[in-house]
MARRO-591225 format. One record per residue (C-alpha): x, y, z; residue in one letter. Coordinates in nm, 4 decimals. Each point is the difference from the previous one (the first is absolute). Layout:
BEGIN
          X          Y          Z   aa
          X          Y          Z    A
...
END
This chain:
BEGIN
          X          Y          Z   aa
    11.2307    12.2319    10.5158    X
     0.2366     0.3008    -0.1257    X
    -0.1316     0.2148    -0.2199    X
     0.1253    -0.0326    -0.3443    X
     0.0149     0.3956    -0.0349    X
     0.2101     0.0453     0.3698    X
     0.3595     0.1416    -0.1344    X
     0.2758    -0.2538     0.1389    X
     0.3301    -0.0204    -0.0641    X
     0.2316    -0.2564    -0.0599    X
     0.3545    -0.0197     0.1114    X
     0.2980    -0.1949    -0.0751    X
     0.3093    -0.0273     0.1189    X
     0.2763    -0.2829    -0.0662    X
     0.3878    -0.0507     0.1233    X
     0.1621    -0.2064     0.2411    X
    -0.1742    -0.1466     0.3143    X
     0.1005     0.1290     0.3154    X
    -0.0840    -0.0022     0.3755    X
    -0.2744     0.3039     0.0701    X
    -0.0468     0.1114    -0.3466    X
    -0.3949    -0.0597     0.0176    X
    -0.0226     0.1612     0.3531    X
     0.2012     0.3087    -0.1935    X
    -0.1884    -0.0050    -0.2821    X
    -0.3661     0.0247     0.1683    X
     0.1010     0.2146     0.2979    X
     0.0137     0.2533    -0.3227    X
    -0.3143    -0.1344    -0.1428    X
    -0.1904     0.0332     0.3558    X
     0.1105     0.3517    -0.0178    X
    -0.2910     0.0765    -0.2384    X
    -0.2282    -0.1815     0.1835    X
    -0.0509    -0.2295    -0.2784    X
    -0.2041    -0.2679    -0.0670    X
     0.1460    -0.3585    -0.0940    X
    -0.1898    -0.1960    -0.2349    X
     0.2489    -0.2710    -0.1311    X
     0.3535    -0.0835     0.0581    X
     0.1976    -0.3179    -0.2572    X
     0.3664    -0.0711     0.0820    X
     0.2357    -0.2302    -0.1731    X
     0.3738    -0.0626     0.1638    X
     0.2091    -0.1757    -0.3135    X
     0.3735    -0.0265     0.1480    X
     0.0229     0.2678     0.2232    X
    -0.2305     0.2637    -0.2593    X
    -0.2955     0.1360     0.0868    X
    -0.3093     0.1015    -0.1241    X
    -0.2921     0.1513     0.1837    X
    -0.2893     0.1989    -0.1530    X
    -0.2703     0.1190     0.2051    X
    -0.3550     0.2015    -0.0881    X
    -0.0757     0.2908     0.1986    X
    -0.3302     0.1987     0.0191    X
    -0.1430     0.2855     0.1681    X
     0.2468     0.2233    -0.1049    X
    -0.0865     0.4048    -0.1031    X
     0.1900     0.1034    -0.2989    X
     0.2259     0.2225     0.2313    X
     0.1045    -0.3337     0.2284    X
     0.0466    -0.1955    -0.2778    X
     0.2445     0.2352    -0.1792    X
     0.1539     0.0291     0.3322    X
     0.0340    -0.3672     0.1108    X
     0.0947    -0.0464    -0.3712    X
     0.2919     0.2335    -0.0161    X
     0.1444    -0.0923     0.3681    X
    -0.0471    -0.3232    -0.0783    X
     0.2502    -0.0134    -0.2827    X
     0.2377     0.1690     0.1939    X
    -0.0158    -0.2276     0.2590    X
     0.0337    -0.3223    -0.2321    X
     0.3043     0.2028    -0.1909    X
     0.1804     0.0151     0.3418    X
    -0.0041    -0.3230     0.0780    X
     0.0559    -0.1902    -0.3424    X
    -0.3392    -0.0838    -0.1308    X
    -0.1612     0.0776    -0.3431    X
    -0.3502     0.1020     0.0343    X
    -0.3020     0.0279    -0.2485    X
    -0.3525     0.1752     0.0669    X
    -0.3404    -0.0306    -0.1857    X
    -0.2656     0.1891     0.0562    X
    -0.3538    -0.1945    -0.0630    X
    -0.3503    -0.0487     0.1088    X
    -0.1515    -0.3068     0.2160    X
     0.1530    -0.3206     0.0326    X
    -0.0144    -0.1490    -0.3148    X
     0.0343    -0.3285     0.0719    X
    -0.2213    -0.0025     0.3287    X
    -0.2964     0.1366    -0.2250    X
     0.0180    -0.2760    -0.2141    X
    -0.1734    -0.2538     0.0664    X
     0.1278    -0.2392    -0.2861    X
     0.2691    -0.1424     0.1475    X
     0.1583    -0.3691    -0.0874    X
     0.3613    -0.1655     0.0999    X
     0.2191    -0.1617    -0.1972    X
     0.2499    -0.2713     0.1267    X
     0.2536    -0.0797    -0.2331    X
     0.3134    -0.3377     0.0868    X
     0.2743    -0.0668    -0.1775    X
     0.3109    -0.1703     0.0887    X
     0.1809     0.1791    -0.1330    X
    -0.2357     0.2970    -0.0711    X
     0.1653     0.2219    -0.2805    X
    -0.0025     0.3396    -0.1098    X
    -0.1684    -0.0534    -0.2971    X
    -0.3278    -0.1966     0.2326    X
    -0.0612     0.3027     0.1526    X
    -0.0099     0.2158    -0.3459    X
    -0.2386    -0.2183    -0.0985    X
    -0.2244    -0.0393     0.2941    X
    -0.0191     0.4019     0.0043    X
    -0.0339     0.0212    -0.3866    X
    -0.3451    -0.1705     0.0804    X
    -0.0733     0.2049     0.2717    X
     0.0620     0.3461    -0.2603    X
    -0.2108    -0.1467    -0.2235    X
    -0.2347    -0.1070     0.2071    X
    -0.0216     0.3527     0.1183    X
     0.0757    -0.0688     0.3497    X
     0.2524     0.1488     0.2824    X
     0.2426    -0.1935     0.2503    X
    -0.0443     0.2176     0.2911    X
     0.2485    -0.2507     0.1874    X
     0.2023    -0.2775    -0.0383    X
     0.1855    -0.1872     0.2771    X
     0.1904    -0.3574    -0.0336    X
    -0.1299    -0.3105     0.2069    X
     0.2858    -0.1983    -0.0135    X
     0.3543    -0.0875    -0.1663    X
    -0.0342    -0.3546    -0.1233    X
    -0.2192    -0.0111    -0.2056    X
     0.0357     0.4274    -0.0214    X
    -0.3987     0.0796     0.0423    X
    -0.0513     0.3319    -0.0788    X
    -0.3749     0.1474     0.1206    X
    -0.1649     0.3205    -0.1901    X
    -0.2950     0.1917     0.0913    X
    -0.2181     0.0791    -0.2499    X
    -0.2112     0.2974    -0.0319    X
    -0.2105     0.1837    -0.2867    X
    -0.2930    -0.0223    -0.1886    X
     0.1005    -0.2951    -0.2319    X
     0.0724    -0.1738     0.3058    X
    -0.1607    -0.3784    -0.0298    X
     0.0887    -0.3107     0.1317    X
    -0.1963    -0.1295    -0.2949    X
     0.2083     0.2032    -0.2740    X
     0.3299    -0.0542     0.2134    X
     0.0307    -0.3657     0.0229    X
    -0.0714    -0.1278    -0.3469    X
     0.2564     0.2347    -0.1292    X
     0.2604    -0.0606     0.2932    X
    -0.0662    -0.4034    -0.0784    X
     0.1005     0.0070    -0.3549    X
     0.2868     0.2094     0.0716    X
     0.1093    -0.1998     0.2939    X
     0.0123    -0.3219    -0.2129    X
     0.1654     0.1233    -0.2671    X
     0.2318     0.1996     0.1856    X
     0.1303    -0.2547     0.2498    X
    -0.1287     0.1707     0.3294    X
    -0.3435    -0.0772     0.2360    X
    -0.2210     0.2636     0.0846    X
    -0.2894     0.0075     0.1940    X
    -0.2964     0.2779     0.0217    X
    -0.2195     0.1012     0.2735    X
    -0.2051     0.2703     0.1264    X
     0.1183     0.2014     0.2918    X
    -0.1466     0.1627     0.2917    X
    -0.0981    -0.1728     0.3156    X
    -0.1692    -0.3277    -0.1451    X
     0.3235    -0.0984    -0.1098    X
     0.1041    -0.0716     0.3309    X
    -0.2049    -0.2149     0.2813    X
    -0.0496    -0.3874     0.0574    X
    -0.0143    -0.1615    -0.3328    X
    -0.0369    -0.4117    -0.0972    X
     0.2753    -0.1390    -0.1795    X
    -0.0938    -0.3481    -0.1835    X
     0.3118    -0.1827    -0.1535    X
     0.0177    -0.2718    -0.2295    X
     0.1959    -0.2666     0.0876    X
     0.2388    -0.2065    -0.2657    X
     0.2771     0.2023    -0.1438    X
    -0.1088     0.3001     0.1939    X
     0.0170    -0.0009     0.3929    X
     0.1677    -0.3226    -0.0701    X
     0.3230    -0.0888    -0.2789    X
    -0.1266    -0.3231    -0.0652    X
    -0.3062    -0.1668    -0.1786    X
    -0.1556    -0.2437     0.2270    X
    -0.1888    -0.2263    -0.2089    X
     0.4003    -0.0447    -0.2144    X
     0.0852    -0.0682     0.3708    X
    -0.2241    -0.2709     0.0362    X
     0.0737    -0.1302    -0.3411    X
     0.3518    -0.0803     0.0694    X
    -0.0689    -0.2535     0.2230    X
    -0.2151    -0.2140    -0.2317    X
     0.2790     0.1017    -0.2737    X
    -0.2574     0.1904    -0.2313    X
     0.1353     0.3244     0.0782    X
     0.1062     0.0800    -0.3628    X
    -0.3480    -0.0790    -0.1559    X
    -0.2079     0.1699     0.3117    X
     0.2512     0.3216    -0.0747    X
    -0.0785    -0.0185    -0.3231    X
    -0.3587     0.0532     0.0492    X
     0.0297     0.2462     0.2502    X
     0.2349     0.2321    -0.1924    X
    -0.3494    -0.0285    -0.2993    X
    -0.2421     0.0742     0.2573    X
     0.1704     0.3301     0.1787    X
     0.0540     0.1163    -0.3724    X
    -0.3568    -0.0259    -0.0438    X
     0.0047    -0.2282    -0.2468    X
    -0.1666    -0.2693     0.2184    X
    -0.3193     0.0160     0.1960    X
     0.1137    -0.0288     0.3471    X
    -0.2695    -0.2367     0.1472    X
     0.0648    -0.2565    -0.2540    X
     0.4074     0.0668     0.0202    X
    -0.0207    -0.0316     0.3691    X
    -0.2044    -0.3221    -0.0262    X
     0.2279    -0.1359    -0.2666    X
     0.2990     0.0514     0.1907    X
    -0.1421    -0.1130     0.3354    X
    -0.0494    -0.3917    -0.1885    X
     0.3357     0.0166     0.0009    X
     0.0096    -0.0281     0.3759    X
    -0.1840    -0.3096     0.0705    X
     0.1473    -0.2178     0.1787    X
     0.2008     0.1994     0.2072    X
     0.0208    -0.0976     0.3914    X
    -0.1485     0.3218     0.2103    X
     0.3573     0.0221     0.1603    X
     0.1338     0.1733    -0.3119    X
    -0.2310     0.3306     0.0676    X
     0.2126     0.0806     0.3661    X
     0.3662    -0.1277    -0.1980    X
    -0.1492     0.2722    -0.2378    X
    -0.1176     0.2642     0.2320    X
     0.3278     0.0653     0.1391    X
     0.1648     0.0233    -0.3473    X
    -0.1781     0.3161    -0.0157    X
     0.2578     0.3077    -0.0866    X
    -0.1269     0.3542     0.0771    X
     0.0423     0.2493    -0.2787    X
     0.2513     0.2451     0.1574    X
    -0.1450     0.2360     0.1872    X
    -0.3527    -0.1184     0.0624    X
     0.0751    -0.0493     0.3215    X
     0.0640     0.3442     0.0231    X
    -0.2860     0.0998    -0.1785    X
    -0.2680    -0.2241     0.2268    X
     0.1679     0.1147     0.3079    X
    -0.0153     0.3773    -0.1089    X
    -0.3555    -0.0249    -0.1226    X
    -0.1208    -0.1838     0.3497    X
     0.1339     0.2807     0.2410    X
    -0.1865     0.2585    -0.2235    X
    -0.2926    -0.2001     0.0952    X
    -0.0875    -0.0760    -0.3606    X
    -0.1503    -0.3557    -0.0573    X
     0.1939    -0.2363    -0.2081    X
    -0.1658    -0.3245    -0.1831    X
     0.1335    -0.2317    -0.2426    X
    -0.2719    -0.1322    -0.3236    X
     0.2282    -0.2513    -0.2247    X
    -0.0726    -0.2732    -0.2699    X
     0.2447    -0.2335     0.2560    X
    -0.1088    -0.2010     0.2910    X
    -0.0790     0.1102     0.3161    X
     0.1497    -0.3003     0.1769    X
     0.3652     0.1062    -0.0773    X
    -0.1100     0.3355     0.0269    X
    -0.1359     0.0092     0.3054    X
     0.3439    -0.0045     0.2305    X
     0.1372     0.2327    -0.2151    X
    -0.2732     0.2303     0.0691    X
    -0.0207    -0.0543     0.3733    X
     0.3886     0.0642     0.0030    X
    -0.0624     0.3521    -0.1342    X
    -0.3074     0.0262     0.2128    X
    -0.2351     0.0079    -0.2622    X
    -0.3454    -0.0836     0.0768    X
    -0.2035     0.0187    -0.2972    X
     0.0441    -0.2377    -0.2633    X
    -0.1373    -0.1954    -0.2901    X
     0.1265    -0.2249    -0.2291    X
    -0.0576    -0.3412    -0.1817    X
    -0.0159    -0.3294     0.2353    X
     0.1164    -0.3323    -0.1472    X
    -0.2216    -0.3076     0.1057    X
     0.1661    -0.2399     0.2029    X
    -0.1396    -0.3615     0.0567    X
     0.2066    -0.2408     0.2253    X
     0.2920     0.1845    -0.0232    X
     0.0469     0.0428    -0.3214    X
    -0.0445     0.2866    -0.2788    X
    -0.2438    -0.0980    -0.2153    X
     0.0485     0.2257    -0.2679    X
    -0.3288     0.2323     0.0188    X
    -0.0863     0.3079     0.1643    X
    -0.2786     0.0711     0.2513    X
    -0.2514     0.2372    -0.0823    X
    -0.0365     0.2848    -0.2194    X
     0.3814     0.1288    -0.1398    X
     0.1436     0.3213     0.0988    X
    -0.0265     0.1668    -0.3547    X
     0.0141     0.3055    -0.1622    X
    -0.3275     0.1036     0.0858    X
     0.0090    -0.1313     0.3800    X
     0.3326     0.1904     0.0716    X
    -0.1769     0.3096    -0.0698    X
    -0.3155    -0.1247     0.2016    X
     0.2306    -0.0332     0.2699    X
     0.1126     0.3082    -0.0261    X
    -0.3372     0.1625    -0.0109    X
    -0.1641    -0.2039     0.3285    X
     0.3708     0.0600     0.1780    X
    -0.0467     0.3732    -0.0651    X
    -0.3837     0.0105     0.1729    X
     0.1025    -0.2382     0.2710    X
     0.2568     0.2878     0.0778    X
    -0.2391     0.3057    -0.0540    X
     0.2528     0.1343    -0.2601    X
    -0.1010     0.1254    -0.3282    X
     0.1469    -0.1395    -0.3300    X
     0.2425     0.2833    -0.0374    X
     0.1399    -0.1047     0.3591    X
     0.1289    -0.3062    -0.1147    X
     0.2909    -0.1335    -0.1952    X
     0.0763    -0.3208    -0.1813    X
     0.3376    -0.1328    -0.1110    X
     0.0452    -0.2665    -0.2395    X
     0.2643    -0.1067    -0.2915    X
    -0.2589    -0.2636    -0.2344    X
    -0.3009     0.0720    -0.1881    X
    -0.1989    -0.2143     0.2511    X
     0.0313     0.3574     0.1933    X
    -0.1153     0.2249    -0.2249    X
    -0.3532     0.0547     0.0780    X
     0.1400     0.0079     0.3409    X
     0.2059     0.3118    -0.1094    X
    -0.2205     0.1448    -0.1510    X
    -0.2464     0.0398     0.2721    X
     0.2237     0.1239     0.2660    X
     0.0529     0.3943     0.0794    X
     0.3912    -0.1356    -0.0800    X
     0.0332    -0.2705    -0.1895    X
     0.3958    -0.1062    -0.0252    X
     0.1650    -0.2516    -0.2769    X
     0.2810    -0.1076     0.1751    X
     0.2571    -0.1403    -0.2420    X
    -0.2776    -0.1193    -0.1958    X
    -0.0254    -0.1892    -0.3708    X
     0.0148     0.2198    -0.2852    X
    -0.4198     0.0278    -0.0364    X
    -0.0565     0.0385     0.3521    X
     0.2392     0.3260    -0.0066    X
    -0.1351     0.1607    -0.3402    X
    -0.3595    -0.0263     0.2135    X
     0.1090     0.1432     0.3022    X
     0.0164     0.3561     0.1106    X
     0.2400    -0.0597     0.2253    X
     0.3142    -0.2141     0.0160    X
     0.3002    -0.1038     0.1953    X
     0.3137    -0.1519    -0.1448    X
     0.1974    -0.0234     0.2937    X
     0.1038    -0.2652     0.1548    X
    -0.1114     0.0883     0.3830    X
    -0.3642     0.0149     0.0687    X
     0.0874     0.2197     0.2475    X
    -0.0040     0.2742    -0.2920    X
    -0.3545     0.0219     0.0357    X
     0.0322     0.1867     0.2995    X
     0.1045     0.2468    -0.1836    X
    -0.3298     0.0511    -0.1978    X
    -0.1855     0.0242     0.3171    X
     0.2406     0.3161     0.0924    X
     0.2113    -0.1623     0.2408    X
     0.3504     0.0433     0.0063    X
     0.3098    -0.1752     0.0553    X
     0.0804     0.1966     0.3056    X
    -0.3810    -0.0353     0.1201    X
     0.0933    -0.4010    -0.0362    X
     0.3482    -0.0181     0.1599    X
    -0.1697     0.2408     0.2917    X
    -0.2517    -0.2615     0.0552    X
     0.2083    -0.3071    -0.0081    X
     0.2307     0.1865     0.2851    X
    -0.2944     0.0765     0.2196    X
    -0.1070    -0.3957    -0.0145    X
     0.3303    -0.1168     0.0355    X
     0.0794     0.2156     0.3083    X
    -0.3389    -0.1558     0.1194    X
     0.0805    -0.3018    -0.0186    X
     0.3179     0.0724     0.2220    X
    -0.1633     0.1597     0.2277    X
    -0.0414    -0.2302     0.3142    X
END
């Protein structure tokens, strides 16, 4: 680690991009026989800004490299600015946090407050850097000593809800990246649809079975008894209706995306929902999904008979689930994430390292620390710090595989 005391010096220079302006730029550096600690560029239309820190540096080089060094930016167009400092102030810090902030669109005054929490918060963006363009995502790197995921989030929640924007926090540093578990819910979150309304509508009780539904993802309900309630409306039902059902399944845009993205990063992917797992199950085979529980309606002679086998997938059992999936894996808690939109997931989110409410009800949002109110699910690629242009590279390698003979 640098010492905090080594002099360094910062330099940066901005202008217009150009072919060979690095190479010119630290042919003069290398001159000095300097060393490079950190280089940040950012290319906006055709401007440039780079800023590098330098060390081992006398005074005598350093007012040397200094003084050529404007010269050299003067000739050839580009504004330059030097600090002198000590260390590497935000390599010595070892309270360090990122903040992902989505918003389509995001607006000017988002970002003022985002940062006016981070001032009084008394913490520094050492970097920011944008994800993608729709939703914008907009990344920053937190460092200083009032640096806390547990200060950060609360604070970034409120805002975020009142404000019209999602934000997520993490911490950074190498955990953040590696093979995580992703559990999704099911209903109204990998899928658009509601499956039990589904089933409903073909023993035309789908208005009172929505009804109850809508009460129980509010919380207003307990959900064992809800889902019970709701199932007696089934009875009667010939078994046929659960494949007619099945494949009226409609992906929420993007999940595809999202599963697909998540499997070649060799993360494991498992669906825990309050539905059934007999029109779940092709659904999750489709997607290659192999871990899954869920509800299972009792069938006798072919027929629904309007109660459920064994003990329902709850509240309490989603985060179970989530637990035993998590130790089956050998992955800590804070290597997992759950997604979920009712408050049958909230224990659920809670638990997990990441816990996402994805276009959720009003009281399942207010309890999260994170949310997404986007209408792709791919979005929440983004909180795992994977780009759009890390996606669309991915989905051109497997398609040219596919090709391939």
């Amino acid at each position: 680690m640098l010492d905090p005391q080594q002099p360094t010096l910062l330099i940066t220079v901005a202008g217009r991009e150009r072919s060979g302006l690095r190479a010119a730029l630290f042919r003069e550096v290398a001159r000095h026989n300097a060393v490079v600690l950190d280089i940040e560029q950012l290319v906006v239309r055709g401007s440039m800004t780079l800023s590098f820190l330098l060390t081992d540096l006398d005074a005598d080089a350093e007012d040397h490299l200094t003084g050529r060094f404007i010269d050299l930016c003067r000739d050839i167009g580009l504004q330059v600015h030097t600090v002198r400092g000590y260390g590497d102030q935000v390599g010595d810090d070892p309270a360090r946090a990122i903040v992902t902030v989505l918003a389509d669109p995001l607006r000017a005054e988002h970002v003022a407050h985002v940062t006016s929490v981070f001032t009084r918060l008394g913490v520094h963006a050492y970097h920011i850097r944008r994800l993608s363009t729709s939703p914008t995502t907009i990344q920053f790197y937190l460092s200083g000593q009032g640096t806390s995921v547990e200060a950060l989030r609360p604070a970034l929640a409120r805002l975020g809800a009142r404000e019209g924007f999602d934000v997520s926090v993490s911490p950074a540093g190498l955990r953040r990246y590696g093979r995580r578990l992703v559990v999704m819910d099911v209903d109204s979150t990998l899928i658009q649809d509601e499956v039990i309304e589904l089933l409903a509508a073909h023993a035309g009780r789908e208005k009172e079975v929505a009804a109850v539904t809508e009460r129980a993802m509010r919380g207003e309900l307990d959900f064992a008894q809800s889902l019970h309630e709701r199932v007696r409306a089934l009875a009667g039902l010939p078994e046929s209706v659960i494949g007619e059902v099945s494949r009226q399944l409609r992906l929420t845009p993007g999940a595809d995306t999202l599963i697909r993205t998540l499997h070649s990063l060799g993360f494991t992917t498992a669906l825990v929902s309050g539905g059934f797992l007999e029109v779940i199950r092709p659904l999750a085979d489709k997607l290659g999904i192999t871990r899954v529980q869920a509800n299972q309606l009792e069938v006798v002679d072919g027929v629904l008979t309007g109660n459920v086998l064994g003990a329902v997938v709850d509240r309490a059992a989603k985060a179970d689930a989530l637990r035993r999936l998590a130790a089956e894996e050998g992955l800590p808690l804070d290597r997992t994430v759950a997604i979920g939109d009712g408050a049958n997931d909230l224990d659920m989110l809670a638990l997990a390292g990441l816990g996402i409410a994805f276009n959720a009800k009003p009281a399942v949002r207010a309890a999260a620390s994170t949310t997404l109110n986007v209408p792709n699910l791919d979005a929440v690629l983004s909180l795992l710090d994977i780009s759009r242009a890390d996606i669309e590279e991915a989905e051109a390698e497997e398609a040219e595989a596919e090709q391939a003979p």
